[in-house]
PASEBA-1860 file (N, C-alpha, C; in nm, 3 decimals):
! residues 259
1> XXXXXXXX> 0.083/-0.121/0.000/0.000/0.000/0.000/0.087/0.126/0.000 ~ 0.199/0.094/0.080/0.298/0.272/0.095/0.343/0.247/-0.034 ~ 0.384/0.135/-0.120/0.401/0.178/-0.261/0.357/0.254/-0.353 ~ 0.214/0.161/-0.366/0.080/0.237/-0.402/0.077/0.380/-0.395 ~ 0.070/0.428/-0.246/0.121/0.551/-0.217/0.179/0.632/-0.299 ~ 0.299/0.579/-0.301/0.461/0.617/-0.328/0.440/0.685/-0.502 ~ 0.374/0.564/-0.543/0.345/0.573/-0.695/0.224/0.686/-0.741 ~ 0.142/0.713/-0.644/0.035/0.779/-0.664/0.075/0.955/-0.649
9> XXXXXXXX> 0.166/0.958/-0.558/0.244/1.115/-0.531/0.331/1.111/-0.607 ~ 0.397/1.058/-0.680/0.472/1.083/-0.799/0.407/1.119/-0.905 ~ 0.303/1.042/-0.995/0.244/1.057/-1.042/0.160/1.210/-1.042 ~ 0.096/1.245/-0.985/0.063/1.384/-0.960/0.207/1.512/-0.976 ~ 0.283/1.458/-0.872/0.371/1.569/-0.951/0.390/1.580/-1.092 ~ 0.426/1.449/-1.151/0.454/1.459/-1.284/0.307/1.540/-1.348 ~ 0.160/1.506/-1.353/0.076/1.609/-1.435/0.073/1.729/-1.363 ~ 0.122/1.762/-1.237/0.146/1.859/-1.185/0.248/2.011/-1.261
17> XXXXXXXX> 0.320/1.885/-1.310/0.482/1.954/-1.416/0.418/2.004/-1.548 ~ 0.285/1.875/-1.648/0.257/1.871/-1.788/0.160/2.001/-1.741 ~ 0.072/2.052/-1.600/0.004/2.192/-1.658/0.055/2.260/-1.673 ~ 0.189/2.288/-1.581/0.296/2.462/-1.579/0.332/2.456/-1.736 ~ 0.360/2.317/-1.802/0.472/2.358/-1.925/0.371/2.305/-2.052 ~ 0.245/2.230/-2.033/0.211/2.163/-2.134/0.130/2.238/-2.231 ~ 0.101/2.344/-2.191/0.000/2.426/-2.222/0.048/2.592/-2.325 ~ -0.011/2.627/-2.388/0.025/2.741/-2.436/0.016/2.851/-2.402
25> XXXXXXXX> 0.093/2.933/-2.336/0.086/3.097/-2.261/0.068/3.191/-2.364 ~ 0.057/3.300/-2.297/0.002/3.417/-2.423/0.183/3.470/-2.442 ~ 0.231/3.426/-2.317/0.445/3.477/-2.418/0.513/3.389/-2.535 ~ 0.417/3.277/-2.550/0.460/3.164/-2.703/0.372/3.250/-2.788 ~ 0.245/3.302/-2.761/0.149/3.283/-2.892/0.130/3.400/-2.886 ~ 0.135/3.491/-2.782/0.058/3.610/-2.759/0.143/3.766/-2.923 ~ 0.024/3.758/-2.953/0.070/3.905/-3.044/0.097/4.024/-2.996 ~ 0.185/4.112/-3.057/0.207/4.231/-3.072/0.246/4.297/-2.854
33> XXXXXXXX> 0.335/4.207/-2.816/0.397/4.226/-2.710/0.558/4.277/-2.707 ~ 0.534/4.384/-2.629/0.628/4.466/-2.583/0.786/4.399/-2.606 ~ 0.848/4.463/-2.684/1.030/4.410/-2.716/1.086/4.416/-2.546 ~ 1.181/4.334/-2.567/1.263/4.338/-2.464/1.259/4.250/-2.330 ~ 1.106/4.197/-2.340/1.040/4.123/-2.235/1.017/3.992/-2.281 ~ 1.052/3.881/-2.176/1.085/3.719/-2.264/1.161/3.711/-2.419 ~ 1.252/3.798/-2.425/1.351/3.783/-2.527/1.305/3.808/-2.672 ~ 1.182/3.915/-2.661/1.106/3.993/-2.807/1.201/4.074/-2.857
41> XXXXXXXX> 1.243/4.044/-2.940/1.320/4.130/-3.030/1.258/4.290/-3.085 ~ 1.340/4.403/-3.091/1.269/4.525/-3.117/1.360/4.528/-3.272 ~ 1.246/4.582/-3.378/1.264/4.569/-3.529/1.267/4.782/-3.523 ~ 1.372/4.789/-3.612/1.379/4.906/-3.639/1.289/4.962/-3.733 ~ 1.228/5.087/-3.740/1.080/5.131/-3.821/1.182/5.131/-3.988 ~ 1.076/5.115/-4.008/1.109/5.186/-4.205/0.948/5.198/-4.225 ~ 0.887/5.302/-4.220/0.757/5.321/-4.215/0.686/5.360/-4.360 ~ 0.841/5.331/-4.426/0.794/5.447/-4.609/0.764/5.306/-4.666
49> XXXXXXXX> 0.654/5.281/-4.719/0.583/5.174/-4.835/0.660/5.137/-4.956 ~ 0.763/5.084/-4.972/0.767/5.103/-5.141/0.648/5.063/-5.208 ~ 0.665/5.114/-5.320/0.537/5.060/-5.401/0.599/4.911/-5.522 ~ 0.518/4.811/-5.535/0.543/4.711/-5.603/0.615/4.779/-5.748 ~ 0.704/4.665/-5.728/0.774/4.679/-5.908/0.756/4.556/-5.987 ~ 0.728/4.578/-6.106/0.672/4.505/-6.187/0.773/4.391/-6.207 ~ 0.745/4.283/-6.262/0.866/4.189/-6.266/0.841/4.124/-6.374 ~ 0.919/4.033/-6.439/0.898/3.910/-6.545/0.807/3.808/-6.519
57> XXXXXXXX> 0.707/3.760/-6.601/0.642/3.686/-6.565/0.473/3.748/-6.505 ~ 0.459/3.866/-6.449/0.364/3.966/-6.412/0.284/3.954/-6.531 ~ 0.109/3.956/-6.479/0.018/4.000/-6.561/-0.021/4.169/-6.534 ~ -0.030/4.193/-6.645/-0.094/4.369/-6.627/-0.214/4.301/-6.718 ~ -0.309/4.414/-6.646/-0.418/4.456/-6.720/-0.516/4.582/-6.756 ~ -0.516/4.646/-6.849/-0.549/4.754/-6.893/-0.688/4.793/-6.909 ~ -0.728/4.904/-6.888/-0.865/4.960/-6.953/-0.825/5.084/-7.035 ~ -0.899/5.040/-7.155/-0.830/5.200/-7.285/-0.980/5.254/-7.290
65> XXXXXXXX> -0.956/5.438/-7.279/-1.102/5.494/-7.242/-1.025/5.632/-7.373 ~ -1.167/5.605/-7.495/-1.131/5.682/-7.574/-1.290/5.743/-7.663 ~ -1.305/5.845/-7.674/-1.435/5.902/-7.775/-1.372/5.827/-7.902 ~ -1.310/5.779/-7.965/-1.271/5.761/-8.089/-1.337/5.656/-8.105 ~ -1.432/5.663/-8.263/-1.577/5.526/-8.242/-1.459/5.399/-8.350 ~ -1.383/5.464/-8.414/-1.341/5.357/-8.525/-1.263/5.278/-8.424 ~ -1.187/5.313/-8.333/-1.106/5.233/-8.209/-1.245/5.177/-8.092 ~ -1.353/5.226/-8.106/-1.423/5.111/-8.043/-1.477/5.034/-8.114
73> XXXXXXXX> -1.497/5.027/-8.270/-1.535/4.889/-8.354/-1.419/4.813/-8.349 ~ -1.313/4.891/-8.349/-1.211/4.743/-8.352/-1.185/4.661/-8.197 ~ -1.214/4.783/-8.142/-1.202/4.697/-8.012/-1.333/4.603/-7.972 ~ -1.434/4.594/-8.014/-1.570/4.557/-7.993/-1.643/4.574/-7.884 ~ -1.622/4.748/-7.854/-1.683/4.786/-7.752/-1.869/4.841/-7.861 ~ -1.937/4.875/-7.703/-2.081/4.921/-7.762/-2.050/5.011/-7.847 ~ -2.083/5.044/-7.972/-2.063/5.106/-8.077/-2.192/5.231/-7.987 ~ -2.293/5.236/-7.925/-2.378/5.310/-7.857/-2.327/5.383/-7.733
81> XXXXXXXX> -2.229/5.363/-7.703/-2.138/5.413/-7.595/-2.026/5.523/-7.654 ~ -2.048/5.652/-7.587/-1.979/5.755/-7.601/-1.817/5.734/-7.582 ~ -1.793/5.603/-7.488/-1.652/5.576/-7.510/-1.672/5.417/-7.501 ~ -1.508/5.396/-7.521/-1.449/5.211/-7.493/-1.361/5.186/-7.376 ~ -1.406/5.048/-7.326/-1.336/5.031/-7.189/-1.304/4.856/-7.256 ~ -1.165/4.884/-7.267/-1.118/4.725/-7.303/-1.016/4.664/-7.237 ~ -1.040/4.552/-7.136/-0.988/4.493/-7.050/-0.882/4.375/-7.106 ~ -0.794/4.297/-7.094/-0.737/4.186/-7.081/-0.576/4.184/-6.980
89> XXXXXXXX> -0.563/4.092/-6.976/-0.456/4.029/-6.896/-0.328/4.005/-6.993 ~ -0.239/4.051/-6.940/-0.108/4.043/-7.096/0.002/4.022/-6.974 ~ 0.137/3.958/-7.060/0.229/3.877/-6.938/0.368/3.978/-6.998 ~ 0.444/3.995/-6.860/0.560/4.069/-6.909/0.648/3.944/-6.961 ~ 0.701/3.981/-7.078/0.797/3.873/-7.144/0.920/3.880/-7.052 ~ 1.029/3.763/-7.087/1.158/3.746/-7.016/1.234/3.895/-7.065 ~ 1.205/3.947/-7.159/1.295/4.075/-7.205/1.258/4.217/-7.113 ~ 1.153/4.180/-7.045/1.084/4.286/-6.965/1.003/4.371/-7.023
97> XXXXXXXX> 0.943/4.329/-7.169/0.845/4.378/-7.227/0.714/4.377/-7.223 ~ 0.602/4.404/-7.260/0.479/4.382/-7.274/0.377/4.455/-7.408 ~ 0.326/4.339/-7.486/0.293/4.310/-7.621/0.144/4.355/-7.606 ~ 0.107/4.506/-7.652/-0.009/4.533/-7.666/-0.089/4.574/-7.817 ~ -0.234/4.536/-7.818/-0.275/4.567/-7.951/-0.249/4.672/-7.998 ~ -0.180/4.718/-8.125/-0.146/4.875/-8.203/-0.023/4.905/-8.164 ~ 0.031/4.849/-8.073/0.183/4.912/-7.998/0.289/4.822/-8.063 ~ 0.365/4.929/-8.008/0.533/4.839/-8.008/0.568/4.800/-7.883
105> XXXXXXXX> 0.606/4.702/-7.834/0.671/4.614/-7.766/0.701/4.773/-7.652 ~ 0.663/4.730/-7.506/0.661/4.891/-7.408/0.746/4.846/-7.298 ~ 0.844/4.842/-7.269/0.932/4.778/-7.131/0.876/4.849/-7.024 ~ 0.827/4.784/-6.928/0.744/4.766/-6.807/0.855/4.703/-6.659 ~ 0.961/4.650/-6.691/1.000/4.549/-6.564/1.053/4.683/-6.521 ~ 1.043/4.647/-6.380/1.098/4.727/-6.293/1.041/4.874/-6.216 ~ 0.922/4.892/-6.393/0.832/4.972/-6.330/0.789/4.955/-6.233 ~ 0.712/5.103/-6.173/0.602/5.050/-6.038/0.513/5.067/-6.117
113> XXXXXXXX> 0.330/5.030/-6.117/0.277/5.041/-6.196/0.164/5.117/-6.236 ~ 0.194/5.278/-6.152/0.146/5.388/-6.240/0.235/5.421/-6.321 ~ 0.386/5.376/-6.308/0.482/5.429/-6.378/0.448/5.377/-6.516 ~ 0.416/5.212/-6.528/0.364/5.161/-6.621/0.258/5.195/-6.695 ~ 0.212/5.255/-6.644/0.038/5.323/-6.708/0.066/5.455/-6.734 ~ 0.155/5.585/-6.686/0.175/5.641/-6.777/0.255/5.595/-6.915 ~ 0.361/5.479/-6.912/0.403/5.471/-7.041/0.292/5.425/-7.146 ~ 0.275/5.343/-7.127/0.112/5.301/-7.167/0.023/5.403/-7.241
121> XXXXXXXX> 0.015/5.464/-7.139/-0.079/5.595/-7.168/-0.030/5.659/-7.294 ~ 0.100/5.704/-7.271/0.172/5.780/-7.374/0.204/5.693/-7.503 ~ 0.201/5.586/-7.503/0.213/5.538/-7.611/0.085/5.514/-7.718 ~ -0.050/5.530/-7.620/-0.173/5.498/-7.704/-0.210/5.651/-7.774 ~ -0.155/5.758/-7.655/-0.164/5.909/-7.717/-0.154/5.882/-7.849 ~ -0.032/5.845/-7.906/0.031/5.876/-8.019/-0.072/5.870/-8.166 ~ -0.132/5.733/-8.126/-0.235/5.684/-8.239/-0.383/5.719/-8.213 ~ -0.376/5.764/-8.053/-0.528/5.775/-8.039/-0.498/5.918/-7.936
129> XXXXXXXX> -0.535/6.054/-7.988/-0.482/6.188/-7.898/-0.590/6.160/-7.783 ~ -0.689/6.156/-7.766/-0.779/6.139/-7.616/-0.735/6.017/-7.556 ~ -0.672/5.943/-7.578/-0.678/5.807/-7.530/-0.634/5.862/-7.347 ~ -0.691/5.776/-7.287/-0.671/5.785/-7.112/-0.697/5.592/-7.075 ~ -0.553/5.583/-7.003/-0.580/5.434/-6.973/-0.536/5.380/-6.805 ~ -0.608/5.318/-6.739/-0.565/5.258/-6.668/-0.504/5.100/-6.674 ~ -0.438/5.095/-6.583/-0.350/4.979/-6.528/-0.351/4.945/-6.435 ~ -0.355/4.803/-6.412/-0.362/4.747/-6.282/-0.325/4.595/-6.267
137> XXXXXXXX> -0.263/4.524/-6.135/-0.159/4.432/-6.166/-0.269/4.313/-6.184 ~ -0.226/4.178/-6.309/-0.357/4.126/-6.236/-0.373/4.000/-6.115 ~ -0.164/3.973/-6.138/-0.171/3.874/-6.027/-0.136/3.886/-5.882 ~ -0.218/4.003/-5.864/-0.181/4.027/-5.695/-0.292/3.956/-5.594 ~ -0.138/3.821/-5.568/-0.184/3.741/-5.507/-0.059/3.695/-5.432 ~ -0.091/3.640/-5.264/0.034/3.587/-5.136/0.012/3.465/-5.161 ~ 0.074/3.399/-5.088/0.093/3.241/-5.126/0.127/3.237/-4.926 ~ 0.019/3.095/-4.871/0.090/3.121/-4.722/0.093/2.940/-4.711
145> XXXXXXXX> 0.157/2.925/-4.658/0.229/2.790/-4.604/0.215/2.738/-4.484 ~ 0.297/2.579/-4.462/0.325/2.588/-4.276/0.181/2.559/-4.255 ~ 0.209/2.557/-4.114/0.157/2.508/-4.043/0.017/2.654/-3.962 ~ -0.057/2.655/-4.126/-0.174/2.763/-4.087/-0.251/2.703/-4.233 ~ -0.360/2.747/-4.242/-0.388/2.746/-4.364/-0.371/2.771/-4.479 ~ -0.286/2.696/-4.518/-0.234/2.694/-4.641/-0.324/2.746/-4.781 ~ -0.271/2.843/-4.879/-0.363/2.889/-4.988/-0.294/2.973/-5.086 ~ -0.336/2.998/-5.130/-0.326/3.160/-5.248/-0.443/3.289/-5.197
153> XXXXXXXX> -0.376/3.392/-5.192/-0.500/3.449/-5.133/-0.502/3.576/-5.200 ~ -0.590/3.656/-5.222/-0.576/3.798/-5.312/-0.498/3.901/-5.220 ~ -0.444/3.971/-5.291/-0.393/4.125/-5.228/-0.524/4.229/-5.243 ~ -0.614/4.228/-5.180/-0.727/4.355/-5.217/-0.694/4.502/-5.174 ~ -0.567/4.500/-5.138/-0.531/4.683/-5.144/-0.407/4.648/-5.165 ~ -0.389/4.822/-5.170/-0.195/4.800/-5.189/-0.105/4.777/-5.024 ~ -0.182/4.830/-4.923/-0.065/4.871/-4.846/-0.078/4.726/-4.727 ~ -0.152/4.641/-4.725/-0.176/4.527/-4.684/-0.043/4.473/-4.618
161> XXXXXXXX> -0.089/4.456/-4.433/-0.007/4.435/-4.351/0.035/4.283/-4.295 ~ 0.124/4.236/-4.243/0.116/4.097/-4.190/0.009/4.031/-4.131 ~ -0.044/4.138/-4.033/-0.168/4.074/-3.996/-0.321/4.059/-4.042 ~ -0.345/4.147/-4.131/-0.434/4.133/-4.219/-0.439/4.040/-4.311 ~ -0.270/3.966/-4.351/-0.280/3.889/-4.447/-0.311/3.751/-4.375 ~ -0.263/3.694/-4.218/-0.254/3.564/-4.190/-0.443/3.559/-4.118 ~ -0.496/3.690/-4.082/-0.635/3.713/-4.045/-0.688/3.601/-4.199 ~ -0.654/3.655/-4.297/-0.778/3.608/-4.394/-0.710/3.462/-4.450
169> XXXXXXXX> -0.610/3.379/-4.351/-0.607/3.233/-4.376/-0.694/3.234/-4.210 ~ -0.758/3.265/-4.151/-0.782/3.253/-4.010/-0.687/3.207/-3.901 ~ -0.611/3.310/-3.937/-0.506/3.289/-3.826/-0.384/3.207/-3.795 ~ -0.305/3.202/-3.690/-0.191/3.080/-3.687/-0.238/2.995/-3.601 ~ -0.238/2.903/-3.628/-0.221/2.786/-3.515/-0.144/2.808/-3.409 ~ -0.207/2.763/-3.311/-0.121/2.730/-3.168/-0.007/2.685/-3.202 ~ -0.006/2.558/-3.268/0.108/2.501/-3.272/0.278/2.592/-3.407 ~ 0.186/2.733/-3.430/0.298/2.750/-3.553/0.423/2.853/-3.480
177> XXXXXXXX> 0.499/2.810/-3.525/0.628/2.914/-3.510/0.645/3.033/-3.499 ~ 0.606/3.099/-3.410/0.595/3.295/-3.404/0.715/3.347/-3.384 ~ 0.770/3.273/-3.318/0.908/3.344/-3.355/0.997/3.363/-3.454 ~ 0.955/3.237/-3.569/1.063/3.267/-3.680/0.980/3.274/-3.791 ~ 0.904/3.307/-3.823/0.779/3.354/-3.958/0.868/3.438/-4.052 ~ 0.874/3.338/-4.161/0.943/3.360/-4.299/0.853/3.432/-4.409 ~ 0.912/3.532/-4.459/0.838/3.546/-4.584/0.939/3.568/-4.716 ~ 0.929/3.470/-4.790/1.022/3.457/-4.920/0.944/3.566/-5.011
185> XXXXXXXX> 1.055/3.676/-5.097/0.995/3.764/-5.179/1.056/3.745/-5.264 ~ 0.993/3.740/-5.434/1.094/3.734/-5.517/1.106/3.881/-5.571 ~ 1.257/3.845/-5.656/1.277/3.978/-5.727/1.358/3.967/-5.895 ~ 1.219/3.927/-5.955/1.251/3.912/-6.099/1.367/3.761/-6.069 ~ 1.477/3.845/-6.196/1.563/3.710/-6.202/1.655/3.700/-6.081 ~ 1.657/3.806/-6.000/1.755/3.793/-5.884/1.679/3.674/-5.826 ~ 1.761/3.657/-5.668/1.755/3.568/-5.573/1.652/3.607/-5.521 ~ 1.560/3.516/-5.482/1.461/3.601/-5.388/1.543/3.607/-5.223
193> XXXXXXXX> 1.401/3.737/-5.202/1.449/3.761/-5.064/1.367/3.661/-4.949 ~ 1.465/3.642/-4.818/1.420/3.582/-4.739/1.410/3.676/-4.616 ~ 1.317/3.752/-4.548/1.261/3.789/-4.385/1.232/3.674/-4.323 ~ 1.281/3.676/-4.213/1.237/3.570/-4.115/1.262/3.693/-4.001 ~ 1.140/3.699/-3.918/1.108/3.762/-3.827/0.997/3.697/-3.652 ~ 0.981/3.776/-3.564/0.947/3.745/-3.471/0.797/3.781/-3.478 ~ 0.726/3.760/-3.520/0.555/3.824/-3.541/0.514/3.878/-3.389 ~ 0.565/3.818/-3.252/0.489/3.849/-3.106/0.534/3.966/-3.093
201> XXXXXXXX> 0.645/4.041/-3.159/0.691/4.181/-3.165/0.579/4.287/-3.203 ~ 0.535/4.379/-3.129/0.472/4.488/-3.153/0.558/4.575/-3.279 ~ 0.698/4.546/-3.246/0.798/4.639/-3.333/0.814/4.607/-3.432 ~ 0.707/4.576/-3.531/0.710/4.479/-3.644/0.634/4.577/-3.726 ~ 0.533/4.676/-3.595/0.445/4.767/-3.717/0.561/4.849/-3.806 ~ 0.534/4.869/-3.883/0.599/4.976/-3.977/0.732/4.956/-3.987 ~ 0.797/4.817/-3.957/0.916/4.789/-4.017/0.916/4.684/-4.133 ~ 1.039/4.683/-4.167/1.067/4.643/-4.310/0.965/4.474/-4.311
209> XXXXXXXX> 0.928/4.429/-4.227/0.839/4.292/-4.237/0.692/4.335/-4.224 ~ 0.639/4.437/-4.223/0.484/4.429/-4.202/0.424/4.433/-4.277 ~ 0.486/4.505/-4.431/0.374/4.501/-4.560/0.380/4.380/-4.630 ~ 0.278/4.280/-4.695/0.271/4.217/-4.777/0.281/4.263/-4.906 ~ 0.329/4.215/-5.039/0.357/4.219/-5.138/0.325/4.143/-5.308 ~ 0.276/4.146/-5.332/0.237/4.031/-5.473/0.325/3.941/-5.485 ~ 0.348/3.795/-5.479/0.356/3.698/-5.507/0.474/3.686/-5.385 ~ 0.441/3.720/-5.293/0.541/3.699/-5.154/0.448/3.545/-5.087
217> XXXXXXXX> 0.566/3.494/-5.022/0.509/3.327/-5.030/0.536/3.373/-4.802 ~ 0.443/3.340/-4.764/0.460/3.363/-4.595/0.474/3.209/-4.563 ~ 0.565/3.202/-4.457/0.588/3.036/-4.435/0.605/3.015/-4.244 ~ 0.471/2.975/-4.210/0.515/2.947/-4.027/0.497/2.796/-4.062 ~ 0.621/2.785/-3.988/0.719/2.650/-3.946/0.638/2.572/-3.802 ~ 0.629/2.458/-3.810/0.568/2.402/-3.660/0.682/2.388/-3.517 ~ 0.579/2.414/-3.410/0.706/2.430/-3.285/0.782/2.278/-3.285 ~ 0.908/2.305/-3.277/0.920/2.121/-3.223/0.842/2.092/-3.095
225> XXXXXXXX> 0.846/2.153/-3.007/0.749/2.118/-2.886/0.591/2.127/-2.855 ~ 0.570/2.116/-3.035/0.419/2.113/-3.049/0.350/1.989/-2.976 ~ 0.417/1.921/-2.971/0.340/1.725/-2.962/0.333/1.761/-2.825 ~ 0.371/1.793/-2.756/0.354/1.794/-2.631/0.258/1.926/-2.566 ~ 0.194/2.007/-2.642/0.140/2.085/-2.577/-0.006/2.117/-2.633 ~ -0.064/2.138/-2.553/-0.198/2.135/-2.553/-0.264/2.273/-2.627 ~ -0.436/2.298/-2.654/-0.431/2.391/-2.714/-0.507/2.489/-2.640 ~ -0.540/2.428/-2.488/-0.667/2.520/-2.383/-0.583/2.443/-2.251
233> XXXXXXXX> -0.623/2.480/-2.113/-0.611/2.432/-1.990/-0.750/2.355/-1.918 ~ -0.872/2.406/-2.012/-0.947/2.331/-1.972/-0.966/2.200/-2.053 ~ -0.937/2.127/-2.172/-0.911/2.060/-2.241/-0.809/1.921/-2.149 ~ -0.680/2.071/-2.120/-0.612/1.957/-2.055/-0.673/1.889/-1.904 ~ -0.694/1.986/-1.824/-0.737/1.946/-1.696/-0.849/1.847/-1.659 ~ -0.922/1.860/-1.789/-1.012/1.766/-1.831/-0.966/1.620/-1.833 ~ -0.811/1.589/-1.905/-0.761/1.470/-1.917/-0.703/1.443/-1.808 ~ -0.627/1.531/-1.695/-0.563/1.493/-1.580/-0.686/1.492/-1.507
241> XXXXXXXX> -0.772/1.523/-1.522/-0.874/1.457/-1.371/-0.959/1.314/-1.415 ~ -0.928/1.303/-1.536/-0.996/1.161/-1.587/-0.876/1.079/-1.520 ~ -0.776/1.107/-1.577/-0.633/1.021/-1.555/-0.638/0.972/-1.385 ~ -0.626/1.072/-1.312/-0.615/1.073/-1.174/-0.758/0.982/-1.133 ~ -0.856/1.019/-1.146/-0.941/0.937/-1.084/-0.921/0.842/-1.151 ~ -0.918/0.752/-1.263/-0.874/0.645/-1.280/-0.783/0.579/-1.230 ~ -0.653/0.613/-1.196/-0.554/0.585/-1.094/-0.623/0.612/-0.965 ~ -0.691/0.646/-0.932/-0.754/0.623/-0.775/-0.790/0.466/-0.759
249> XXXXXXXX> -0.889/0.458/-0.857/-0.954/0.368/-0.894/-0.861/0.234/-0.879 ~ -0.809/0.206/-0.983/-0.706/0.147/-0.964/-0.645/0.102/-0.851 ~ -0.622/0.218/-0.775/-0.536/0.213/-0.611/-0.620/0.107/-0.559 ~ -0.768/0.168/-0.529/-0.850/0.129/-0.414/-0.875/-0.038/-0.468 ~ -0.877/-0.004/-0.607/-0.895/-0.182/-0.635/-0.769/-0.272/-0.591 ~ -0.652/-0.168/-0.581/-0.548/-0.316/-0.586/-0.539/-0.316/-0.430 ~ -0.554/-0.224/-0.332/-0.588/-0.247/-0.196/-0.694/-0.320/-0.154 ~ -0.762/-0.298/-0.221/-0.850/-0.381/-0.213/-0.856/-0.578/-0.192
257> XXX> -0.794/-0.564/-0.273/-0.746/-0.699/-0.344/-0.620/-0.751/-0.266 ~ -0.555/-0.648/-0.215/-0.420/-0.733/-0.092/-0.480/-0.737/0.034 ~ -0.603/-0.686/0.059/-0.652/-0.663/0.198/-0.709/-0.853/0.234
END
């Protein structure tokens, strides 16, 4: 029976140990907490936006807005419409060009892409004097990974932040990596870039990791000490009081049984 004992107060310490550590605190998971405290790293601001530059491989897509009716029969806009609005999707070639109807071949890479839409613009002037055109990218889209919901997801504005982007996979998992959250960016034919940053950092607003970007790939990694930790305390406590009274159980039966 003092075995019994012996075995039964051990036991308790040990799930005693799995609540302090088994469980997830708001200093593993918790967002946007103060640098300097549990070893949060403080990110220096760069608060200025660049704006996207166009790259190889990029779809643009145009709207041409012109009174000129012989350029809306060819375009096959409403011939009843005071102007033409003609849309498609066109790919920047490996030369950094882009191949539009009536034009010559318009180099675009590297543009940002009003820069692109005035050239654009100025080039439809030539053949058409009212011509007015917009531009707009058409594959602005993140790519997210890891251990969250994985997807392709749209960019619906330009200035679109880290947390807005992992909000619309619904969030990270308990179990994902906040401390080292990667985001691979490419850049044309260069190397892409790699950020790997601390997301529980508040000091993340308005530094060089908070804006998302068109075809930037976000990647949270799983904790190694995921398997072992739980995703609530009432979940767990739930299993240590099943556990424990079952080991009661147990006890009283095997005392039972030497008595």
């Amino acid at each position: 029976m003092n075995a019994a004992k012996h075995i039964f107060r051990l036991l308790v310490v040990v799930f005693a140990g799995f609540i302090l550590t088994g469980c997830y605190s708001h200093r593993v998971i918790g967002l946007l907490q103060e640098p300097g405290k549990h070893k949060i790293p403080d990110y220096e601001k760069d608060s200025v936006h660049e704006p996207y530059r166009i790259h190889v491989n990029d779809e643009l897509i145009y709207r041409l807005i012109t009174m000129d009716e012989t350029i809306s029969k060819v375009l096959g806009a409403n011939q009843n419409m005071s102007s033409s609005q003609y849309a498609n999707s066109y790919r920047v070639y490996d030369d950094g060009t882009i191949d539009l109807p009536f034009l010559e071949p318009i180099h675009v890479e590297g543009l940002t892409v009003e820069q692109a839409q005035d050239s654009i613009r100025a080039a439809f002037k030539v053949i058409i004097p009212d011509a007015d055109v917009k531009v707009a990218l058409y594959n602005k889209t993140f790519t997210v990974i890891g251990d969250i919901r994985s997807g392709e997801y749209y960019l619906y504005k330009e200035n679109m932040n880290i947390f807005e982007a992992l909000a619309m996979t619904g969030d990270l998992l308990n179990s994902g990596d906040r401390k080292h959250v990667r985001i691979i960016r490419p850049h044309g034919d260069e190397e892409p870039e790699i950020l790997e940053f601390d997301i529980r950092s508040n000091s993340i607003i308005d530094s060089k990791y908070y804006y998302i970007y068109p075809n930037d790939v976000i990647y949270v990694a799983r904790t190694k000490d995921s398997f072992v930790k739980v995703a609530n305390y009432t979940g767990f406590l739930g299993l240590i009081t099943s556990s424990v009274s079952l080991l009661i159980s147990v006890l009283n039966y095997s005392a039972t049984i030497a008595k």
